[in-house]
MIPASE-451603 format. One record per residue (C-alpha): x, y negated, z negated. Coordinates in steps of 0.05 Angstrom, whole numbers, padded with zeros to 5 digits, always signed. Last residue first. Layout:
! MIPASE-451603
XYZ
...
***
This chain:
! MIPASE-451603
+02550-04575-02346
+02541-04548-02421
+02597-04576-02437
+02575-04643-02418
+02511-04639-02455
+02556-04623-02525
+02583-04693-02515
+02651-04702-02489
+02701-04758-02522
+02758-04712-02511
+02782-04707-02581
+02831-04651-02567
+02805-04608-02635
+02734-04631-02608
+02746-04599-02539
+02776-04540-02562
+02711-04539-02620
+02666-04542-02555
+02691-04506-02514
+02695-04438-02574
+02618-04458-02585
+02602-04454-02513
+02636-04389-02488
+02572-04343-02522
+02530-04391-02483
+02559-04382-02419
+02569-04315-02426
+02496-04298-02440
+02473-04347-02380
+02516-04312-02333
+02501-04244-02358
+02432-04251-02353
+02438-04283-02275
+02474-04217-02232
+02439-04157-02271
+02378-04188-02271
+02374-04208-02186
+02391-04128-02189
+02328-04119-02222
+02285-04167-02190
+02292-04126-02117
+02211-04126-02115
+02185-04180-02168
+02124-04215-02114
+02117-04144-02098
+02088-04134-02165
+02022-04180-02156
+02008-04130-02097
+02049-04104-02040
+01989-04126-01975
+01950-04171-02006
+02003-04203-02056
+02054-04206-02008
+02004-04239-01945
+01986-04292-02006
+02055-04312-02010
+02074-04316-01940
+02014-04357-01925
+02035-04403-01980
+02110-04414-01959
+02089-04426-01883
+02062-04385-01818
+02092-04322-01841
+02103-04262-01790
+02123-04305-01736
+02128-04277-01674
+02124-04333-01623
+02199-04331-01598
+02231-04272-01633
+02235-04257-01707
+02312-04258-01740
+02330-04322-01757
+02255-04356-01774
+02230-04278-01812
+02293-04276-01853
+02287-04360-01884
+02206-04354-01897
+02228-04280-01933
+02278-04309-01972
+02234-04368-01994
+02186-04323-02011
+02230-04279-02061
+02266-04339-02087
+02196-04371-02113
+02171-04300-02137
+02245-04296-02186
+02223-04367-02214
+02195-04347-02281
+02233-04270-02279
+02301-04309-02267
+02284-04346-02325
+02270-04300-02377
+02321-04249-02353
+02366-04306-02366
+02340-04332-02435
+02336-04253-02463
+02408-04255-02438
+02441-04309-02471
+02403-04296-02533
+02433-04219-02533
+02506-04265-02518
+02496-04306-02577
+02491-04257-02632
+02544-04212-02599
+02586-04274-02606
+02562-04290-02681
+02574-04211-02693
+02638-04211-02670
+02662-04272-02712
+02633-04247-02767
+02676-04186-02762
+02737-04226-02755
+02722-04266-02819
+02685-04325-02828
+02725-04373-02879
+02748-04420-02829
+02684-04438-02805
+02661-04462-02874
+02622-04452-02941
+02612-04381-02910
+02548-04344-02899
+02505-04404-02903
+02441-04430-02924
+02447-04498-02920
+02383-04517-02872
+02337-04486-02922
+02373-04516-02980
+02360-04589-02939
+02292-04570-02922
+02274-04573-02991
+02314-04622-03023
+02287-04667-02967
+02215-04648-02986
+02230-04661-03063
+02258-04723-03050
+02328-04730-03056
+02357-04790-03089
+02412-04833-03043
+02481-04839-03067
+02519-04802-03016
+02471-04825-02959
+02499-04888-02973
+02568-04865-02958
+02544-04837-02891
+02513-04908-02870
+02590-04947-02877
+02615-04982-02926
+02677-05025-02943
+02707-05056-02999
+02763-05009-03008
+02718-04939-02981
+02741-04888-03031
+02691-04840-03026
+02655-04834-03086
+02695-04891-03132
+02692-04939-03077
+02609-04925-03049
+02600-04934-03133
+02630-05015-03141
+02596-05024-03069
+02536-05012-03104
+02544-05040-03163
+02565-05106-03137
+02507-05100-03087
+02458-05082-03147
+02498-05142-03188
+02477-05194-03139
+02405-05176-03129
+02354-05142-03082
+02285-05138-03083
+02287-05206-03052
+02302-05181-02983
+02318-05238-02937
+02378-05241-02977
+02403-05177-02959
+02436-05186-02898
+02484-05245-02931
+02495-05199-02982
+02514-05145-02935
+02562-05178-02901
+02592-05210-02960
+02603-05139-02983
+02637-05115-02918
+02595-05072-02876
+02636-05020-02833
+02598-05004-02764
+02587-04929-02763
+02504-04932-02766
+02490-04975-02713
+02419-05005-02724
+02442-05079-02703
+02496-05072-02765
+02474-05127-02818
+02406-05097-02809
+02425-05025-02812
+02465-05040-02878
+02396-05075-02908
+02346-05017-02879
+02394-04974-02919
+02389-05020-02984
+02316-05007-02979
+02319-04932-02974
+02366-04936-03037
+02318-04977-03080
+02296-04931-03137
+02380-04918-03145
+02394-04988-03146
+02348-05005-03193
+02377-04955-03242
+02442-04982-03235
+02416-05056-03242
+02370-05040-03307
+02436-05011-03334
+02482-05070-03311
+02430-05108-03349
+02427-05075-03413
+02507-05082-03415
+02549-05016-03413
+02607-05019-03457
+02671-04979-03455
+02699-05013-03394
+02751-04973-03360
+02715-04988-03287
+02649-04963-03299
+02654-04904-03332
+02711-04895-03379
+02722-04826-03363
+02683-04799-03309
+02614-04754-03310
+02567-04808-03292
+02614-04823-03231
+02644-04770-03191
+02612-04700-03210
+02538-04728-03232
+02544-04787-03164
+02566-04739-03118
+02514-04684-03128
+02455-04734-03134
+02428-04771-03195
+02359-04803-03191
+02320-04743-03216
+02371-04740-03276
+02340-04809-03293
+02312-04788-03365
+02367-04735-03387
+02431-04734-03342
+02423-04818-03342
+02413-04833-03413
+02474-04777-03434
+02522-04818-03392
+02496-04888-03410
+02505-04858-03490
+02581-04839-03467
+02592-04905-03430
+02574-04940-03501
+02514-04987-03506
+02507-05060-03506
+02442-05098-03506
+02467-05124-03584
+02411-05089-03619
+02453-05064-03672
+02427-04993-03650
+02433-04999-03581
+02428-04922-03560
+02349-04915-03579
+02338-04988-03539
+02366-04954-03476
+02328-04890-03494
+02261-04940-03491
+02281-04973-03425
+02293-04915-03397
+02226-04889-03414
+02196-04946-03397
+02215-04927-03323
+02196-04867-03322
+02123-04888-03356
+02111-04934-03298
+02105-04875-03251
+02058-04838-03307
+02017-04889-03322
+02008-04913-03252
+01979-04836-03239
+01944-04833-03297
+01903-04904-03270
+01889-04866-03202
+01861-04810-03248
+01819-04852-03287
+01834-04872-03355
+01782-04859-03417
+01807-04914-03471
+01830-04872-03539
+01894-04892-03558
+01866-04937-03619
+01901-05002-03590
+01878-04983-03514
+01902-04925-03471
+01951-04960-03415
+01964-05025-03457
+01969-04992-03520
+02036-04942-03491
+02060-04995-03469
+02060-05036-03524
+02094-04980-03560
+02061-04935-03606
+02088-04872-03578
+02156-04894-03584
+02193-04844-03535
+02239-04797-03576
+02308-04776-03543
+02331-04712-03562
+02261-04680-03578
+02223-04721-03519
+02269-04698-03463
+02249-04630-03487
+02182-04633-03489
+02127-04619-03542
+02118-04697-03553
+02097-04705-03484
***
């Protein structure tokens, strides 16, 4: 630890209580690896606690919004998500002009953060599950007090940081949580696979981009088409021949006597392949009605949007 980074600019106290309790007085207990595990979960948060104590000097349990600022972008970076380095740690006069951050407004913040996915079972709670409904902080106090995890100044904080991130006046909604909520390695990681874009937005794709996103769609269209039409194309082809042999075979001539003898009679007599004779032309009708249909159903559905219609993407599809 004491060849790190974090531990050159802000110094844990090796011979800290904490430190004693985990590995004995003389620092050399034997811990096992579920007990290294505890230690170093526990150890994140001591940590804070330690650079909190390195910052308050005159031991008053006040630091400045500029030692808060370095605190959090060193030992709680992992806490810290896009919105809340650019919007909050990185403002002037963080929180709300005041120029001193008290020890328990820090222990709060930092709560807060470790919490998150509790505070979102709170919102859905005061909401039924609906994710839209504004929550007033009243609300979600009165929610939250069957939670005793929670406290007064994480809600204050909370609602305090929802306002200066999206501008919400006292009201929240599930998105703005999501604003403020660490990412977990696996969510980090699926969430750069997901955003892995050509353009930051539609606007920006060019005409060429545009082609190739059609063209795109339209060679999917088609493969699904064929695809289809081949799965069912033998079902068509014997009910065809069950509907041409009742019009046009006289009285007592029946060449099929139902759906199954008229499939086994094609097999014996044209093979597994005559159950796909005429298939092509049934191709050329279907693929490119399913590939135009999908290449159409991104352009629907942004005119429908832009109109605000109320339709869901099912009803364009129908």
């Amino acid at each position: 630890m004491r060849k790190t980074v974090l531990h050159k600019k802000l110094p844990f106290n090796m011979e800290s209580t904490f430190v004693r309790l985990y590995f004995g007085k003389d620092k050399k207990r034997l811990v096992t690896y579920p007990e290294f595990s505890q230690f170093l979960h526990d150890f994140h948060e001591e940590y804070g606690v330690e650079a909190f104590k390195k910052c308050d000097k005159d031991g008053t349990g006040f630091i400045t919004a500029a030692d808060f600022r370095d605190i959090m972008l060193s030992v709680k970076n992992h806490l810290l998500t896009k919105d809340l380095k650019n919007k909050v740690i990185n403002a002037s006069g963080f929180p709300q002009g005041e120029r001193k951050i008290s020890f328990p407004y820090y222990m709060a913040f930092n709560s807060l953060l470790n919490n998150m996915e509790l505070i979102k079972r709170v919102y859905l709670n005061a909401t039924n599950g609906h994710r839209t409904q504004e929550v007033t902080k009243e609300e979600f106090l009165h929610s939250a007090q069957m939670m005793s995890q929670i406290t007064p100044l994480e809600v204050d904080i909370l609602f305090t940081l929802c306002d200066m991130i999206h501008h919400t006046n006292g009201r929240i909604v599930y998105n703005d949580l999501n604003s403020i909520t660490p990412e977990q390695y696996f969510k980090q990681v699926t969430r750069r696979v997901a955003e892995i874009k050509a353009v930051s937005s539609p606007e920006e794709r060019s005409v060429l981009i545009q082609i190739l996103e059609s063209t795109y769609r339209f060679t999917l269209g088609s493969i699904a088409g064929a695809v289809g039409a081949s799965a069912v194309y033998p079902i068509d082809l014997v009910k065809t021949r069950m509907q041409n042999q009742r019009t046009g075979s006289f009285i007592g001539e029946v060449a099929y006597r139902n759906s199954w003898d008229c499939f086994k009679k094609v097999i014996r007599h044209e093979g597994v392949f005559g159950l796909y004779r005429g298939l092509v032309p049934q191709l050329i009708g279907v693929a490119p009605e399913k590939a135009i249909k999908l290449t159409t159903f991104g352009p629907r559905s942004k005119f429908c949007r832009s109109l605000d219609l109320g339709l869901k993407s099912t009803d364009l599809l129908t």
